[in-house]
DRENZA-667468 format. One line per field, with one value per residue (C-alpha): residue number from 1; x, y, z. Coordinates in Angstrom, 2 decimals, m for minus. Layout:
<gudrens>
nr	NUM|...
xx	X|...
yy	Y|...
zz	Z|...
</gudrens>
This chain:
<gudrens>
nr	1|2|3|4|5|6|7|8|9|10|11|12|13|14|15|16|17|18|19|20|21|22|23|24|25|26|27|28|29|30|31|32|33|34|35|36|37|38|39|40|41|42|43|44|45|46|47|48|49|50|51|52|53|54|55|56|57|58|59|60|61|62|63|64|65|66|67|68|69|70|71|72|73|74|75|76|77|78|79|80|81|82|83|84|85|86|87|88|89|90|91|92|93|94|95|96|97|98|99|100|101|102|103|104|105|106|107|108|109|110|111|112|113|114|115|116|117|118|119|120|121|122|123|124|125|126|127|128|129|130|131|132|133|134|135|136|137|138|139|140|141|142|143|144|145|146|147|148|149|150|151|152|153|154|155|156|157|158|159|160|161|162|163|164|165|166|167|168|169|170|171|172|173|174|175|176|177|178|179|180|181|182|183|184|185|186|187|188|189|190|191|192|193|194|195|196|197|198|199|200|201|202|203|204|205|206|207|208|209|210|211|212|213|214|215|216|217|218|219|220|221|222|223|224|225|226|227|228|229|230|231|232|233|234|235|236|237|238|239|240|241|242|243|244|245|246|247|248|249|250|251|252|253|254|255|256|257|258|259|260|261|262|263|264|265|266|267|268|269|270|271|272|273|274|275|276|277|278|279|280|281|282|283|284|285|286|287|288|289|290|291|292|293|294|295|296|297|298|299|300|301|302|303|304|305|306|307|308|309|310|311|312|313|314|315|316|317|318|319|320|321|322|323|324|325|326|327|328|329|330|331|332|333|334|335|336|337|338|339|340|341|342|343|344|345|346|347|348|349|350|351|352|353|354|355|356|357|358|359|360|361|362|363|364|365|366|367|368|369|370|371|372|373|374|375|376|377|378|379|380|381|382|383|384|385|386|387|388|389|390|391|392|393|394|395|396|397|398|399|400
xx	92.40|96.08|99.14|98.53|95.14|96.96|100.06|97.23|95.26|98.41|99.69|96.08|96.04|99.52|99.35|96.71|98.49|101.43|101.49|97.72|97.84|100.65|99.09|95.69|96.20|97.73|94.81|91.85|92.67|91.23|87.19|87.22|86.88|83.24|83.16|86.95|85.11|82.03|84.30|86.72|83.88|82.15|85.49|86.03|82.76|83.67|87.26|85.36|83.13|85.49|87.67|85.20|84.20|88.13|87.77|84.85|86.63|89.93|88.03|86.13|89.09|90.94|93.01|97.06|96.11|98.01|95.42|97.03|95.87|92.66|91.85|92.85|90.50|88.16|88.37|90.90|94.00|92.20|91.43|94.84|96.36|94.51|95.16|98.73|99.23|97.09|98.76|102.01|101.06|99.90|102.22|105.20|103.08|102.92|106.73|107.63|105.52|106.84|110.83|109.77|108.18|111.00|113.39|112.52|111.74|115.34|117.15|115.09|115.54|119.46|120.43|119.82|123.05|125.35|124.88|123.50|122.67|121.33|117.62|119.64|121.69|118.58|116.88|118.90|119.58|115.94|115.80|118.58|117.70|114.17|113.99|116.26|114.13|110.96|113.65|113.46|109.75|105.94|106.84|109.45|107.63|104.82|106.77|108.70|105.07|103.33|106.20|106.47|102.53|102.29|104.96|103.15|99.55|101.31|103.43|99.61|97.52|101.02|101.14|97.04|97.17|99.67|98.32|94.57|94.51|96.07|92.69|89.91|87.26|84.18|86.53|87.99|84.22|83.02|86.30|84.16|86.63|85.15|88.26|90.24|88.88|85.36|84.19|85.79|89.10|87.53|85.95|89.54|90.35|87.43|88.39|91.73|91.31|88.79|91.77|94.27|91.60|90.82|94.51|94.83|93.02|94.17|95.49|93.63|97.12|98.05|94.41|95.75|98.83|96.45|94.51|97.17|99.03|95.77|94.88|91.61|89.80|86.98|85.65|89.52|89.85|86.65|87.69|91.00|89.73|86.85|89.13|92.61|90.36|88.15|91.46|93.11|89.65|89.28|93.35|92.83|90.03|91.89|95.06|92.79|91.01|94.73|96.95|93.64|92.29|95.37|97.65|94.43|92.90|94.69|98.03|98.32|97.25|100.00|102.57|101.76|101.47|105.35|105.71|108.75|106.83|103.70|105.96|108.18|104.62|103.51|106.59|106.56|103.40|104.91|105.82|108.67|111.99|110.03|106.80|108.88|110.91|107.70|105.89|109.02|109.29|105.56|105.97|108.32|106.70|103.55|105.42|107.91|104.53|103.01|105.83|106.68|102.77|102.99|106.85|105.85|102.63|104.61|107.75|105.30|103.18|106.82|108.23|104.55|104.32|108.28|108.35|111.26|112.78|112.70|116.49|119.03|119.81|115.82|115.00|117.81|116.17|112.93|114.18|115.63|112.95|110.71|112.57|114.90|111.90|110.46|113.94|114.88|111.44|112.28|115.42|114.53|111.25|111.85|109.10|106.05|104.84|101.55|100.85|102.15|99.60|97.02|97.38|97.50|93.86|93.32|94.72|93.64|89.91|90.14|92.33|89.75|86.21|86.13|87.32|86.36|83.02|83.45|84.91|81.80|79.47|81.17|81.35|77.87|76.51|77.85|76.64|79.63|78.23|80.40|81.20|79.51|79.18|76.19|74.26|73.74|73.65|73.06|75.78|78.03|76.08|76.65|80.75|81.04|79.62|81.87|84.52|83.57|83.16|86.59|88.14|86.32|87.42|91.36|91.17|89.69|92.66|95.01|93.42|93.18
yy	63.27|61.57|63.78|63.37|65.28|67.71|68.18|68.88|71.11|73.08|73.08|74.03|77.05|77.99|78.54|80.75|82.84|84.18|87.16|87.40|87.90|90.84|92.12|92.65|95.68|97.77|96.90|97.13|100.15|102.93|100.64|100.68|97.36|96.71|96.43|94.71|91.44|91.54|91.33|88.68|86.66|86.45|85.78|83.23|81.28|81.33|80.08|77.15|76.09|76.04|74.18|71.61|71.99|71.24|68.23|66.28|67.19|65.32|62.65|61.91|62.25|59.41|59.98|60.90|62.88|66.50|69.29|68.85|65.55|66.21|68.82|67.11|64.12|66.82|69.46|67.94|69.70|73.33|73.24|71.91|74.90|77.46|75.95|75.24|78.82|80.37|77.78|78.52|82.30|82.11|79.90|81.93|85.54|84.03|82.95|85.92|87.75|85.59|86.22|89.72|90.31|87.46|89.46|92.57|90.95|88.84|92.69|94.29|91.59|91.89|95.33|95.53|93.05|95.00|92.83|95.08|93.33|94.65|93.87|91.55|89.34|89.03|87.44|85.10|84.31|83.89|81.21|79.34|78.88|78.47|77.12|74.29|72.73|71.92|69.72|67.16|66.06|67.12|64.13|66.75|69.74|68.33|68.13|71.23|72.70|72.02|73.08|76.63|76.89|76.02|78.35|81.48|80.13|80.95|83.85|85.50|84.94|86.68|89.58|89.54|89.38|92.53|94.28|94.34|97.17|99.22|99.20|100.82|98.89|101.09|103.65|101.04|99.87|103.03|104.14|104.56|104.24|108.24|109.39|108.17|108.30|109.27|109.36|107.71|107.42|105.43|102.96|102.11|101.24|98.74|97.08|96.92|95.17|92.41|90.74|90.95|89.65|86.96|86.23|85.81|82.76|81.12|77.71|75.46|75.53|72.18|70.40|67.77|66.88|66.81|64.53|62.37|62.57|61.46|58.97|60.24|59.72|62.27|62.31|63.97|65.54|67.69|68.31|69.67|72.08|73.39|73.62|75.03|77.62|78.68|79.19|81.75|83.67|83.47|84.98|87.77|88.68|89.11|90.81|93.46|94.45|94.50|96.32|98.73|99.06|99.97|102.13|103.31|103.25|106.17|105.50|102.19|103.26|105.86|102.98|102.84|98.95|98.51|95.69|96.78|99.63|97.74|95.81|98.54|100.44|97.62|97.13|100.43|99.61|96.91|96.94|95.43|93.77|90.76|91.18|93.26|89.99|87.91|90.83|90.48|86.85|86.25|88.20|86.00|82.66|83.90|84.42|81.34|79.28|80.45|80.19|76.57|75.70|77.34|76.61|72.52|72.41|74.12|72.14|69.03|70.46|71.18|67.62|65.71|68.48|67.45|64.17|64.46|61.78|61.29|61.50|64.29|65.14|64.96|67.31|69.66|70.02|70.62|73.08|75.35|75.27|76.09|79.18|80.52|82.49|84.10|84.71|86.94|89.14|89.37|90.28|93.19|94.05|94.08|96.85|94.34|92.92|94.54|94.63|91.61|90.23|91.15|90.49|87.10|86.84|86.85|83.79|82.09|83.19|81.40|78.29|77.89|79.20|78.98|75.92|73.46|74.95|73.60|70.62|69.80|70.52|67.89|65.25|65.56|65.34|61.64|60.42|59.52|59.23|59.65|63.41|66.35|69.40|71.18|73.85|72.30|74.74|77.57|77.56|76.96|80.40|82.54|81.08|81.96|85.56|86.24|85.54|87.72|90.38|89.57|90.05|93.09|94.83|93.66|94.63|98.26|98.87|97.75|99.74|103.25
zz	44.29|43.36|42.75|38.91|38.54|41.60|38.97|36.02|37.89|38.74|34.84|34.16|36.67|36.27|32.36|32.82|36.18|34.65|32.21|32.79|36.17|35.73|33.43|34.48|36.39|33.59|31.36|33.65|35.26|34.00|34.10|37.64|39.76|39.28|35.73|35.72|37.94|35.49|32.31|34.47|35.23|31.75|30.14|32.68|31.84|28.29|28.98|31.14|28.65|25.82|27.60|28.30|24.37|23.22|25.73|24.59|21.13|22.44|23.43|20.27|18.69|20.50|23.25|22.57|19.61|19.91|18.46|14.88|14.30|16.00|13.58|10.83|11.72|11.89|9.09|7.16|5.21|5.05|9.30|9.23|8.03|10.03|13.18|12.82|11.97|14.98|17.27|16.34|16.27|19.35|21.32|19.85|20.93|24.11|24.52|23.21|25.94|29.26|27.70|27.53|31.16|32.72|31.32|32.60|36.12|36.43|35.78|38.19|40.89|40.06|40.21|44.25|44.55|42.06|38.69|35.71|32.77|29.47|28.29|25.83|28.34|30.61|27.48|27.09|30.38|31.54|28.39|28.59|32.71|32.35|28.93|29.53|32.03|28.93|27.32|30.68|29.61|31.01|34.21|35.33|34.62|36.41|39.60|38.97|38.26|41.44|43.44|42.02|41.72|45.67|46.50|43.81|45.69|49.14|48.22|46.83|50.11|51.91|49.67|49.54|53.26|54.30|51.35|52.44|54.93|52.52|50.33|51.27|49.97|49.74|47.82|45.38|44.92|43.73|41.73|38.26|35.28|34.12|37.42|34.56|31.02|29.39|25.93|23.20|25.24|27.37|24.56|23.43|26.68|27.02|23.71|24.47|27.76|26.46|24.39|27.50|29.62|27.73|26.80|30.74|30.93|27.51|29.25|26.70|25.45|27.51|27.20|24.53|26.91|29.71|27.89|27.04|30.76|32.29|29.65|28.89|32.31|31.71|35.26|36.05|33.18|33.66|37.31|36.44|34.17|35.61|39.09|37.34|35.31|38.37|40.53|38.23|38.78|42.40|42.21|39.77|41.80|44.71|42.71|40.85|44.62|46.34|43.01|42.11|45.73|47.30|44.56|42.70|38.69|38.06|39.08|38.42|34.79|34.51|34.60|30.64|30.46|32.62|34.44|36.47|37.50|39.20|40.89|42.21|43.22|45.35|46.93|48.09|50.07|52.05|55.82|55.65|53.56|53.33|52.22|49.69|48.13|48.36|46.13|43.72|43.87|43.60|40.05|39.06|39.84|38.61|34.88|35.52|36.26|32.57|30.95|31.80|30.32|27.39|26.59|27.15|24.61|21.76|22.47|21.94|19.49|17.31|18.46|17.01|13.67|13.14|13.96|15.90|17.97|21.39|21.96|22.70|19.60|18.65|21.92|21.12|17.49|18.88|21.71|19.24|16.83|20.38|21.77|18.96|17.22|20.04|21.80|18.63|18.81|22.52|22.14|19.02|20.70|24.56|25.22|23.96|26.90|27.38|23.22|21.99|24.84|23.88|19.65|20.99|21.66|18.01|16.82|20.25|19.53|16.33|18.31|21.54|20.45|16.38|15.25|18.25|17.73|14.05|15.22|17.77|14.98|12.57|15.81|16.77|13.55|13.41|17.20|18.60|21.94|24.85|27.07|25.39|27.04|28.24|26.79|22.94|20.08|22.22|23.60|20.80|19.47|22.00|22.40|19.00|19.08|22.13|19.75|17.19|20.00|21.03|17.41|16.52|20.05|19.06|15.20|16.47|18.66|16.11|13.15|15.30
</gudrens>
């Protein structure tokens, strides 16, 4: 396996780790940990497979196509239209969301060595740092990528590791989500945890870059998603038995959706100073890891739908365009993080399971040979009645 399908795999897995993996706790909860894994598992398989549906799309398609010109190929003007608007939706939800929780990280992390900053500053600050580095090209945050996913992968097994004896495992096993909730209380909470779960692993994202990084080598290409989708799984497993198992449903669902708060809970479990920073700097990578994914496919996504040229004063266009939208919702709506998260799965429903499905219909219909993905029809069926599921459980919440 050469660094390049190492660096995928890692802008694969890291897209999906970041808000998702935060995030998790506050929205699972109150279901207990049994029925958390079942739901992380079955979104997981449908993340896999419509991953590998959105590839053997790409490739059809012809490889160094972005998702615009894929659909357009595709659908034409009208499929256009709705994708560019649930891309953009959903990229800008998600920016929105990372400048939002990176924000409220970066303050936390500074107020133990004197420097108080408001919500505001910390905003801005956590973009212009972290913002600046999509404008160096994916080559750079491919490098920067694996670095900071290595160090989050390490950083997880420490704070996994020390954090272990603190659950009791037969306890957290049988927490049922009625300690917490019953009744119709504890409906919403299921339907508002499917979007957030499958928000958490919404990395298709980056697939057309991929695509175009690794110049359509399938065999790769298959291997880096299947193994950067199935490692955000085996890590959320792990985080949901260590943040649920050791601080409890109940508590951890009393945090009402804060991310400072989780953090601060678990660091009060640690042994010592330093398992303390690696809990807070874990957080931090985790988000800084997402961010950098998502941030990269809209600032190429805007850079292809503009045209813009490959220079400094082209990037600079395209960087604004990128982070100025989001940065001003952050900055008027800094208490989002867990909401805004989970609206996303709307538009990336219609983005990942919807319209590939119509794609894949319109491909196969004229033989193109080449990669398909298993499971025919059926499959495409029961992908797009998870969707619906998925859209219905989000518009509920919403709506009541």
């Amino acid at each position: 396996m050469n660094f390049k399908t190492l660096g995928s795999i890692s802008i694969v897995a890291g897209t999906a780790i970041g808000g998702g993996m935060l995030a998790l706790p506050l929205a699972t909860a109150a279901l207990g940990i049994i029925p958390a894994l079942i739901l992380l598992v079955v979104i997981w398989g449908l993340s896999a497979y419509t991953s590998l549906l959105m590839l053997e799309i790409n490739l059809h398609s012809g490889i160094g196509d972005n998702v615009h010109a894929i659909t357009g190929k595709t659908l034409g003007k009208v499929g256009q239209l709705i994708q560019g608007g649930s891309f953009l939706s959903l990229l800008f939800a998600l920016t929105m969301v990372y400048l939002m929780g990176g924000s409220s990280l970066l303050e936390t992390r500074l107020q133990p060595i004197g420097i108080n900053m408001s919500n505001q500053v910390a905003v801005i600050l956590f973009t212009v740092i972290f913002g600046g580095l999509i404008a160096i090209g994916v080559k750079w945050i491919d490098k920067v990528s694996r670095i900071l996913f290595t160090s989050m992968v390490v950083l997880l097994v420490i704070v996994v590791a020390f954090l272990l004896p603190d659950v009791n495992l037969i306890s957290a096993l049988n927490n049922y989500s009625t300690e917490v909730a019953s009744g119709t209380a504890l409906q919403q909470l299921w339907l508002a945890a499917i979007p957030v779960v499958f928000t958490s692993f919404g990395f298709h994202v980056c697939i057309a870059t991929i695509v175009r990084y690794l110049e359509g080598n399938a065999v790769s290409l298959r291997k880096v998603l299947l193994i950067g989708s199935t490692i955000p799984l085996i890590c959320y497993i792990l985080w949901l038995l260590v943040t649920l198992g050791s601080l409890g449903g109940e508590t951890v669902h009393s945090f009402g959706g804060s991310l400072p708060k989780l953090v601060t809970a678990l660091q009060s479990l640690a042994q010592s100073q330093i398992i303390s920073q690696a809990i807070d700097l874990f957080a931090n990578l985790a988000l800084i890891t997402s961010f950098l994914g998502v941030t990269m496919s809209l600032f190429d996504y805007i850079a292809e739908l503009t045209r813009a040229n490959d220079d400094a004063a082209g990037r600079a266009k395209t960087w604004l365009m990128t982070f100025i939208p989001p940065l001003l919702c952050a900055l008027y709506y800094p208490d989002g993080f867990f909401k805004v998260l989970g609206f996303a799965a709307i538009p990336l429903v219609v983005m990942i399971i919807f319209l590939p499905i119509a794609m894949a219909l319109k491909q196969r219909s004229q033989q193109l040979g080449g990669y398909q993905v298993s499971g025919g029809t059926l499959g495409l069926i029961v992908a797009g009645l998870l969707g619906i599921l998925i859209v219905i459980a989000q518009l509920i919440v919403a709506l009541t």
